[in-house]
Every structure is written in structure tokens, then in C-alpha cells.
Residue frames as qw, qx, qy, qz and C-alpha x, y, z in Angstrom:
[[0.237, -0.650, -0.286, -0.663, 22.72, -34.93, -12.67],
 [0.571, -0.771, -0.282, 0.029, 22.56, -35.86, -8.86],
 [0.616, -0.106, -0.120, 0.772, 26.29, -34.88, -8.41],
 [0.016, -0.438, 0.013, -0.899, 25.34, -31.21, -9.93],
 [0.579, -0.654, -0.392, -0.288, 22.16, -31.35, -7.88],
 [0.733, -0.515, -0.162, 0.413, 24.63, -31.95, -4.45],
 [0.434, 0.066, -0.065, 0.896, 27.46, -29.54, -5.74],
 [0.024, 0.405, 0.157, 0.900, 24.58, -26.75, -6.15],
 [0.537, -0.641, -0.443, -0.323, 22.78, -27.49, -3.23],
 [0.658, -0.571, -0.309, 0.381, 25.58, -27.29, -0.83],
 [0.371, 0.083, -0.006, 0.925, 27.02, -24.28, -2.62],
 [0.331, -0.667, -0.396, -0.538, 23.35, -22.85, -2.12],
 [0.652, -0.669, -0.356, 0.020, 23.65, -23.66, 1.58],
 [0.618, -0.184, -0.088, 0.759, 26.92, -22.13, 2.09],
 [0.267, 0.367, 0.170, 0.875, 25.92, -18.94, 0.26],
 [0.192, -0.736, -0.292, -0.580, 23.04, -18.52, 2.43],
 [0.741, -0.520, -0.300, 0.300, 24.98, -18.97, 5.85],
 [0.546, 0.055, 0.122, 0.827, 27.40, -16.41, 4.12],
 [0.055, -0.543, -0.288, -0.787, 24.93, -13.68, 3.18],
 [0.513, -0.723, -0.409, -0.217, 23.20, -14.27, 6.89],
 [0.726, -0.360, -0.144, 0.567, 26.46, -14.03, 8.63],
 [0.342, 0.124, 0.028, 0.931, 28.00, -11.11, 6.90],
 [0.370, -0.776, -0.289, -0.422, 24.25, -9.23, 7.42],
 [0.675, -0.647, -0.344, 0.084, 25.18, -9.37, 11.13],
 [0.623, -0.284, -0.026, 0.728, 28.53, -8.74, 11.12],
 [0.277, 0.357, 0.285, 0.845, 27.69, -5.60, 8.87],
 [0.211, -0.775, -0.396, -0.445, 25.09, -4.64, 11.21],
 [0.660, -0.650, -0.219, 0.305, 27.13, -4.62, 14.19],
 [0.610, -0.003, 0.238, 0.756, 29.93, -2.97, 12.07],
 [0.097, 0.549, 0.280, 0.782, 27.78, -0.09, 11.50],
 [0.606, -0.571, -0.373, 0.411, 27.88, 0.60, 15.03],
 [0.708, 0.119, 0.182, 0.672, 30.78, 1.97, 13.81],
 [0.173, 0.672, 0.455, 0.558, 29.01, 5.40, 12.79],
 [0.421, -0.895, -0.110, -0.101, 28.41, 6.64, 16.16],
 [0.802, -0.338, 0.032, 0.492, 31.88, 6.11, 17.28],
 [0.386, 0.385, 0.257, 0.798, 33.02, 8.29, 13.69],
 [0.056, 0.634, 0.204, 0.744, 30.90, 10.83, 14.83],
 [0.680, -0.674, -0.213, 0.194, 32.02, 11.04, 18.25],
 [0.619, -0.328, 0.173, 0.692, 35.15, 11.70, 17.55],
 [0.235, 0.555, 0.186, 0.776, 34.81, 14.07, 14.61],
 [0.390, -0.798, -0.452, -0.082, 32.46, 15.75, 17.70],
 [0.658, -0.600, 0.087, 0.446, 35.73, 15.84, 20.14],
 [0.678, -0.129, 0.202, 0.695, 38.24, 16.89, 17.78],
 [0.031, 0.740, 0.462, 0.488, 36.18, 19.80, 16.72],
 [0.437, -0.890, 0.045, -0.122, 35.99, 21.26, 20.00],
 [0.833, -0.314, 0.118, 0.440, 39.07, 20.50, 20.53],
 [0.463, 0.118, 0.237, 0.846, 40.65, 22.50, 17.78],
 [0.204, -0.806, -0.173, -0.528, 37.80, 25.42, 18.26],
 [0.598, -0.776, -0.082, 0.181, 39.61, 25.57, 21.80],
 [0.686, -0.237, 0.247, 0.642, 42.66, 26.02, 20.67],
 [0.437, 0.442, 0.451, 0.640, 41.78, 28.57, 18.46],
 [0.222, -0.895, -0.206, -0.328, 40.65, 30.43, 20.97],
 [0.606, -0.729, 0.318, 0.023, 43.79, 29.57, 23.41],
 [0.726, 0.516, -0.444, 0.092, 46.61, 28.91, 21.15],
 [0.025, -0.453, 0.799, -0.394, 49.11, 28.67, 24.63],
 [0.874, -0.022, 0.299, -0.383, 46.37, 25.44, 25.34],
 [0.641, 0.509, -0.565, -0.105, 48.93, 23.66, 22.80],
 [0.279, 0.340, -0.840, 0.318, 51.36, 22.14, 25.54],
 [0.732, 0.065, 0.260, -0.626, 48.16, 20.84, 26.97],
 [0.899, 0.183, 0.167, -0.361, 47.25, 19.10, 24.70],
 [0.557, 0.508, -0.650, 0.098, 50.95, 17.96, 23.18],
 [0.227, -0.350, 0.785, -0.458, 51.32, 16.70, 27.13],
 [0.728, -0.011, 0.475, -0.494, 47.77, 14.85, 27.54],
 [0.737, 0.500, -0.233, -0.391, 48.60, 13.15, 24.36],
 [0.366, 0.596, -0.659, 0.276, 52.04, 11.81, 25.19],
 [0.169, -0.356, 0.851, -0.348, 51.25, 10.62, 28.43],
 [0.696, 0.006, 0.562, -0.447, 48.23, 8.56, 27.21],
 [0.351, -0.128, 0.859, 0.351, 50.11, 7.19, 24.41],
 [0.503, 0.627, 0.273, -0.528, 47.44, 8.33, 21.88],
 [0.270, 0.711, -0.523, -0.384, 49.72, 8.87, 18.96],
 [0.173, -0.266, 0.948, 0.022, 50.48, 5.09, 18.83],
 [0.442, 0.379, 0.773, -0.252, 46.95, 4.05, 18.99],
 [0.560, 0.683, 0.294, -0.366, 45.79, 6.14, 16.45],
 [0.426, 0.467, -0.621, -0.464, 48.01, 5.43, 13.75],
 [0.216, 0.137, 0.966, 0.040, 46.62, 1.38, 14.62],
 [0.590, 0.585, 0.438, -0.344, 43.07, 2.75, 14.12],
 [0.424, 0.658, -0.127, -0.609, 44.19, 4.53, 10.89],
 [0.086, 0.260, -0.910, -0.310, 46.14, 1.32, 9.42],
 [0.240, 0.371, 0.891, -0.104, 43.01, -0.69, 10.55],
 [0.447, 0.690, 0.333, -0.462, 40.64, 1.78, 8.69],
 [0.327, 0.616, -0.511, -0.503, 42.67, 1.77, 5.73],
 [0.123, -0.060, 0.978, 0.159, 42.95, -2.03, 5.55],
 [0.327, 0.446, 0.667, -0.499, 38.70, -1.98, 5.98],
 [0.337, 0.700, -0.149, -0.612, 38.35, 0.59, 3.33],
 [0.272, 0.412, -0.789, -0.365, 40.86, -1.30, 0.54],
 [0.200, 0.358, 0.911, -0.042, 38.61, -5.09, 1.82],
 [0.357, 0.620, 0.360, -0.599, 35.49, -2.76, 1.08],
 [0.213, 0.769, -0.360, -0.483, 36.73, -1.76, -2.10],
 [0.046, 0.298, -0.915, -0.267, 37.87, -5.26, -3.42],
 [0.269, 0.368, 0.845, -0.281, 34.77, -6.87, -2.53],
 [0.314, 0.442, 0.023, -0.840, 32.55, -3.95, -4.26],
 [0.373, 0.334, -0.686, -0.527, 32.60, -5.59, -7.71],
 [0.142, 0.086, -0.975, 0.145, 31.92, -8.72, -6.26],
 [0.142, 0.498, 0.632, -0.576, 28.63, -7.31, -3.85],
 [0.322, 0.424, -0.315, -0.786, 27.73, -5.64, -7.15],
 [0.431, 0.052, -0.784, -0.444, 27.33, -8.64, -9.31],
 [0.065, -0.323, -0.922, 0.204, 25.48, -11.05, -6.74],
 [0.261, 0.418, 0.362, -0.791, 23.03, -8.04, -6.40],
 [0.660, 0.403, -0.174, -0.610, 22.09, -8.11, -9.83],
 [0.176, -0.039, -0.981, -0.076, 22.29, -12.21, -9.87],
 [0.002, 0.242, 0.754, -0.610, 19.43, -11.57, -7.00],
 [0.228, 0.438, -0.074, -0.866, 17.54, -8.94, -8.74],
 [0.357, 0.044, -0.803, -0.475, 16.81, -11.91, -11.53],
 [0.341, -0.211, -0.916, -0.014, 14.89, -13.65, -8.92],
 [0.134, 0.163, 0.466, -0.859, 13.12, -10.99, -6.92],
 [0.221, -0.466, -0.789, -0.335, 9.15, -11.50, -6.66],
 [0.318, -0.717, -0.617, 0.062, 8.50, -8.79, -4.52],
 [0.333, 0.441, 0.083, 0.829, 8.74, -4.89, -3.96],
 [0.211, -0.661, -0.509, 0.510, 7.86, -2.21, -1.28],
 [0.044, 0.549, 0.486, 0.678, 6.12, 0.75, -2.25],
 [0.189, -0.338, -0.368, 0.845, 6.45, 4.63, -0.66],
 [0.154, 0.674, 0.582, 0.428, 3.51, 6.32, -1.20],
 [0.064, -0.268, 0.319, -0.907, 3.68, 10.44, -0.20],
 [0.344, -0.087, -0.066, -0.933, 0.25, 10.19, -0.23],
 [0.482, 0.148, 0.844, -0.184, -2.17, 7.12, 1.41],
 [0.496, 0.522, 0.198, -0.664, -4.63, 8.68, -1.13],
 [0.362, 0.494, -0.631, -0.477, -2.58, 6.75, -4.02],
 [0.020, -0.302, 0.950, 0.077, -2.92, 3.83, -3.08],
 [0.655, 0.419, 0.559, -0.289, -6.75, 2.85, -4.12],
 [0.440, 0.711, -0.337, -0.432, -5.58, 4.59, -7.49],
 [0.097, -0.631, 0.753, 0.163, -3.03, 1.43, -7.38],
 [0.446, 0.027, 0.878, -0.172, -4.98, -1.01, -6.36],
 [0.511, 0.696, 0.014, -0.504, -7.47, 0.09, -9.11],
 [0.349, 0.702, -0.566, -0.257, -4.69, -0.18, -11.78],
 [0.187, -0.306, 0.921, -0.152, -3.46, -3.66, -10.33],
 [0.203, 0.081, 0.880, -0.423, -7.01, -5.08, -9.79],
 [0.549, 0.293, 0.356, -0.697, -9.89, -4.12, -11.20],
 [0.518, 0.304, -0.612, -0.514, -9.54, -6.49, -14.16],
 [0.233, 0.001, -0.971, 0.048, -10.09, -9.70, -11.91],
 [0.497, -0.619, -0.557, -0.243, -13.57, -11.20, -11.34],
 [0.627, -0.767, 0.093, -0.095, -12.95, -10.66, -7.28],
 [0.369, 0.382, -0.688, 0.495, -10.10, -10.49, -5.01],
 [0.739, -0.429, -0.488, 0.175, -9.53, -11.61, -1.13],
 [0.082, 0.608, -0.316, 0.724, -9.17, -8.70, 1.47],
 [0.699, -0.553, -0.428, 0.148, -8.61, -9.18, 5.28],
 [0.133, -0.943, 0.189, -0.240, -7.31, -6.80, 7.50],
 [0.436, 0.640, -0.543, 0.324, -3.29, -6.97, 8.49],
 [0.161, -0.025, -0.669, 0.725, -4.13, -6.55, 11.98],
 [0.211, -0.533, -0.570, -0.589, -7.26, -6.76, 13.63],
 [0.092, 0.362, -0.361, 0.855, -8.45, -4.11, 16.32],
 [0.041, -0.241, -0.910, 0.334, -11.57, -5.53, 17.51],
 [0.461, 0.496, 0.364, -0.639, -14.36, -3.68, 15.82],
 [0.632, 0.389, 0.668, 0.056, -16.42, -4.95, 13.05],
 [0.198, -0.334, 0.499, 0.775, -15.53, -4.81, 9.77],
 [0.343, 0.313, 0.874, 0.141, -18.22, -6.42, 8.42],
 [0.424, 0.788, 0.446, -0.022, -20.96, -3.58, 7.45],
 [0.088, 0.861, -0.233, -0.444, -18.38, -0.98, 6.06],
 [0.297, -0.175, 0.869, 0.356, -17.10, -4.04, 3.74],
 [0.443, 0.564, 0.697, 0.000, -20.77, -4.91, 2.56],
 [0.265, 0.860, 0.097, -0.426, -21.14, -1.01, 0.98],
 [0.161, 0.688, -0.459, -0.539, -18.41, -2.13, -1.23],
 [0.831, 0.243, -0.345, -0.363, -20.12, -5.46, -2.31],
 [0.147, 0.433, -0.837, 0.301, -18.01, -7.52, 0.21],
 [0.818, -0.452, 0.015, -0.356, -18.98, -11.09, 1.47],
 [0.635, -0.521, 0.558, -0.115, -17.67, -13.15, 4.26],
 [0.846, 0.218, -0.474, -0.110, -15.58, -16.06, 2.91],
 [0.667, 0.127, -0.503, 0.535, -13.56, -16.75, 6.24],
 [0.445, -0.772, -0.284, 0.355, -12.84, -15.39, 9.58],
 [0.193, -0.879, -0.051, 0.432, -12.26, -11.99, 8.86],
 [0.335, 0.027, 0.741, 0.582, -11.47, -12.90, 4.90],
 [0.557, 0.406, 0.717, -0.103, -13.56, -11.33, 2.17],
 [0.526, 0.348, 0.542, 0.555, -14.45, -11.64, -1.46],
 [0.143, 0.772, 0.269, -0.558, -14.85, -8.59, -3.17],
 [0.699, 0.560, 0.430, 0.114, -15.31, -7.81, -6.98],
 [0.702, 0.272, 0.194, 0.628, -12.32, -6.86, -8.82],
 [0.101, 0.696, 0.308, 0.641, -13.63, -3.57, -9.70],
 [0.428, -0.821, -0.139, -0.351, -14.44, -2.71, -6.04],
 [0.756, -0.075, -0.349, 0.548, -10.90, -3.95, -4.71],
 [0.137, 0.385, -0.145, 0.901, -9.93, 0.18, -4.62],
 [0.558, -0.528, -0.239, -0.594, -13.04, 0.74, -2.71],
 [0.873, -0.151, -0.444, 0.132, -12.05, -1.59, -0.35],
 [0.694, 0.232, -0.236, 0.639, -8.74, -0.95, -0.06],
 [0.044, -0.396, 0.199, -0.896, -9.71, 3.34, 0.75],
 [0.778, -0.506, -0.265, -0.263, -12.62, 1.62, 3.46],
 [0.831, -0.054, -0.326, 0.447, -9.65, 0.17, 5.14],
 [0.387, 0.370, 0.081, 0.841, -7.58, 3.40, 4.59],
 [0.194, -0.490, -0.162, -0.834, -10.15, 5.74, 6.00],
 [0.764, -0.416, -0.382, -0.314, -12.09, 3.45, 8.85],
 [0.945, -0.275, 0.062, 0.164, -9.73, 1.01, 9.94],
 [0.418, 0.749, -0.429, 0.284, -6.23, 2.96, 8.94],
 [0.212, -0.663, 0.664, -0.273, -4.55, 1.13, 12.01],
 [0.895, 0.095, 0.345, -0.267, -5.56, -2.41, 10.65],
 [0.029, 0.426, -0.723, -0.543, -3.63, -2.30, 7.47],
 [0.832, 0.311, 0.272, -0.371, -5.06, -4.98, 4.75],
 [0.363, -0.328, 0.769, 0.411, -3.99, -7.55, 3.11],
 [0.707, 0.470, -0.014, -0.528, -5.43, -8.12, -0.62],
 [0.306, -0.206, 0.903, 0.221, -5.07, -11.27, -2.89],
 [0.772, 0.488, 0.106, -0.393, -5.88, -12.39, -6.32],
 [0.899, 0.407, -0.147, 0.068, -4.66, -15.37, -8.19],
 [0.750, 0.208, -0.021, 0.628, -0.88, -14.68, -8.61],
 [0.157, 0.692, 0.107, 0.696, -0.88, -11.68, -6.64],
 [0.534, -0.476, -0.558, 0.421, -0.46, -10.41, -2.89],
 [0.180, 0.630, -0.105, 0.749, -0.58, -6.79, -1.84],
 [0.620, -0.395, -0.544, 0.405, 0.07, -6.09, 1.91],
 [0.102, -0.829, 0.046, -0.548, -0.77, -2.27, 3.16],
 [0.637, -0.088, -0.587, 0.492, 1.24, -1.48, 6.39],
 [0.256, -0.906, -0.335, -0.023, -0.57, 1.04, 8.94],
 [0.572, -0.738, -0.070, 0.351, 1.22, 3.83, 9.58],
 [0.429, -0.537, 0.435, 0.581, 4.37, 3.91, 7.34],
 [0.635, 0.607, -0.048, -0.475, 2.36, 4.54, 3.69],
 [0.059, -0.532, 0.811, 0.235, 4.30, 1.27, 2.65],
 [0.907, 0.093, 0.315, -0.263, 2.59, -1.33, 0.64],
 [0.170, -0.295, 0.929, 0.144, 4.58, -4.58, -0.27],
 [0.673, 0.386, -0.250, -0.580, 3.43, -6.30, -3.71],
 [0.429, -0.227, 0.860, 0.159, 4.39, -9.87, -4.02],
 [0.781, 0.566, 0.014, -0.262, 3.99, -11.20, -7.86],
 [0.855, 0.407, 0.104, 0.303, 5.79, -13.35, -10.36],
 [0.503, -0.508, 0.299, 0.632, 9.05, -12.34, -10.90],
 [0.291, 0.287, 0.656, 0.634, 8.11, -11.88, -14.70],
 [0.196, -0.803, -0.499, -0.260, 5.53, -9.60, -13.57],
 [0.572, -0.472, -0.287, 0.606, 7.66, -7.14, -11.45],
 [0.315, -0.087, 0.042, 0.944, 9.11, -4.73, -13.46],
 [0.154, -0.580, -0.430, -0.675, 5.11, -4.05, -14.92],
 [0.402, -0.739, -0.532, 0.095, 4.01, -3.72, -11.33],
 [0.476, -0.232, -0.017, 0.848, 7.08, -1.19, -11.16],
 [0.203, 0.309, 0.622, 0.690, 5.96, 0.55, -13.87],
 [0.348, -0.608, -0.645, -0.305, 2.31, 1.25, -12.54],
 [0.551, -0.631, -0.402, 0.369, 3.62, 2.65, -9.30],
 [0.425, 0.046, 0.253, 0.868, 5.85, 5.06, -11.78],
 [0.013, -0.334, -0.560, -0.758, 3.19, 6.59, -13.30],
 [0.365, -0.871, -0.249, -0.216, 1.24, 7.67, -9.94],
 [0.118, -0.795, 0.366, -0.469, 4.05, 8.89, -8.27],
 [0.770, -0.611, 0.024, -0.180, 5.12, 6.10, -5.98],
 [0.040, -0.711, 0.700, 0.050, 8.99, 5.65, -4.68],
 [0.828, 0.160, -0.537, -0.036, 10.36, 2.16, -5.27],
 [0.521, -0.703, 0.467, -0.132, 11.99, 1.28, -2.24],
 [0.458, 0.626, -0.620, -0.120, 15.30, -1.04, -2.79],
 [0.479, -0.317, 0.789, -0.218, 14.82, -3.75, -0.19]]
């Protein structure tokens, strides 16, 4: 048992030095994008001049020739084909670990069009638990305290409090409406919901057995899944 234990811990540690590395290298590789759409940019105008000045040809057959162009770009195009055909072998591969990952995912971001959905959620989510714990995300420096109390909220903490299951939504649209540049963080039991100001995104954190119902709930008022 300790052997597996060592084989699967160091193949753990390798996979995540692998997944952190290639992140990087894929973000810098998508650099890439501007460059593509520079050049589609140039070779556009380029061939809309010429279309307007066909005798512009020996132009451009000179400027080509004497900066050796023709050479280089058939390296880019072998290197972009080689890229493509690695892309393409891998696929199958970046396919399956995703849905290995997917088995183990305990958490989910959530596009709402509409801020207005998201007491409706909390509602659905919450209102079955005695109380929950709400504190703002970010705090701006005005009191929070009496616009909490109207929804049965008491103090359990610096800038922590309890509030009764039922009145979580309530909360939640206080926040929403008052304090919309605070965000709020809510908690109950086995549960975590995190409102970000600004970008109608609220990130659920639950069981992993409990995901696909929280999915489910977000279906059924309209809210996008987001895939991170």
C-alpha cells in the first residue's frame, strides 16, 4: 500500500507541475492571435492594392525577393502545420483528463443576465436551512449593520452575520441594492456562495455530489453555467 501511495503521489505531483506549466506556455502561445491577425490585416491591403494597381506586381515580386520572405514563410507554414498535427494528437488526450477532472469538481460560476436572479437563487439554495452566514466580499466603509437587522440579521463576527434561512434572499438583494460594490459572501453547512460586484458572477462551492443539483437550479431561472 505505501509503494502505491508513493507511485500516486509523485505521479500526482508531476501532473500538477504539467498542467501549471503547459497553462503558461498556452497563455503565452496565445499571444499568437494578435500576430494571426496582423498579418491577415497586411496581406489584405496588400492584395486590395494590387487590385487597384495590378502594374504594383513587380513591386511587390522585388520587395519579396530581396527580403528573402519566401523562405521564411514556408518555415512559419511547416512550423504551423507541425503545431496544428501536436494540437490534434493531444486533443483526445486533453479531452479525457477534462472529464477525469469534471468527476472531482466542487465548484461552479454562475452568469446571471439579470442581478435580479440571484435572490430567486439564493431562495432556491437556502431557504430550507435554520440560518446561514453572510459578510460582505469587500468592505467599503459604511455600515452594514442596520440594513442587515430589517432582514432579521445579527452580528456573529466582525462584519459576519447570522441570518435565517428563509431571509438569506433578502439578504443577499440588501447587498445587491445598498452595498452592490461590496459583493457578499454567504455560507451554510456544506455550502459557500460568493457574489462578485460588478460582473453578475456568483461562484457556488458544494460537494461534488451536490453539483450537478446546484446546476440544475440555476437552469431553471435562466442562469449561464460558465465552464471554468
Amino acid at each position: 500500500m505505501e509503494a502505491e501511495l508513493g507511485r500516486l503521489r509523485d505521479a500526482l505531483r508531476r501532473f500538477q507541475t504539467s498542467v501549471y506549466y503547459l497553462d503558461t506556455q498556452l497563455r503565452e502561445f496565445f499571444e499568437m492571435k494578435s500576430h494571426l491577425e496582423a498579418l491577415e490585416s497586411a496581406y489584405r491591403d496588400l492584395q486590395d492594392a494590387l487590385a487597384e494597381t495590378p502594374d504594383l506586381e513587380r513591386v511587390v515580386e522585388a520587395f519579396i525577393r530581396e527580403n528573402d520572405i519566401l523562405p521564411v514563410y514556408k518555415e512559419l507554414r511547416a512550423r504551423y502545420e507541425s503545431v496544428l498535427a501536436l494540437l490534434r494528437k493531444y486533443e483526445p488526450l486533453v479531452d479525457e483528463i477534462d472529464a477525469k477532472l469534471e468527476r472531482y469538481r466542487s465548484y461552479r460560476y454562475y452568469l446571471f443576465k439579470d442581478d435580479e436572479l440571484v435572490p430567486r437563487f439564493v431562495d432556491l439554495l437556502l431557504s430550507d436551512r435554520d440560518s446561514v452566514i453572510i459578510r460582505p466580499l469587500i468592505f467599503g466603509g459604511h455600515s452594514i449593520d442596520d440594513a442587515l437587522k430589517t432582514v432579521g440579521a445579527e452580528p456573529v463576527g466582525k462584519l459576519s452575520y447570522r441570518v435565517p434561512g428563509d431571509r438569506a434572499a433578502d439578504a443577499a438583494d440588501v447587498f445587491l441594492r445598498q452595498f452592490g460594490d461590496y459583493g457578499f459572501v454567504i455560507e451554510a453547512d456544506d455550502v459557500k456562495l460568493t457574489w462578485k460586484p460588478d460582473v453578475n458572477v456568483l461562484r457556488v462551492d458544494v460537494p461534488r455530489d451536490k453539483i450537478h443539483e446546484v446546476d440544475e437550479i440555476a437552469q431553471r431561472i435562466g442562469a449561464t453555467i460558465l465552464a471554468a
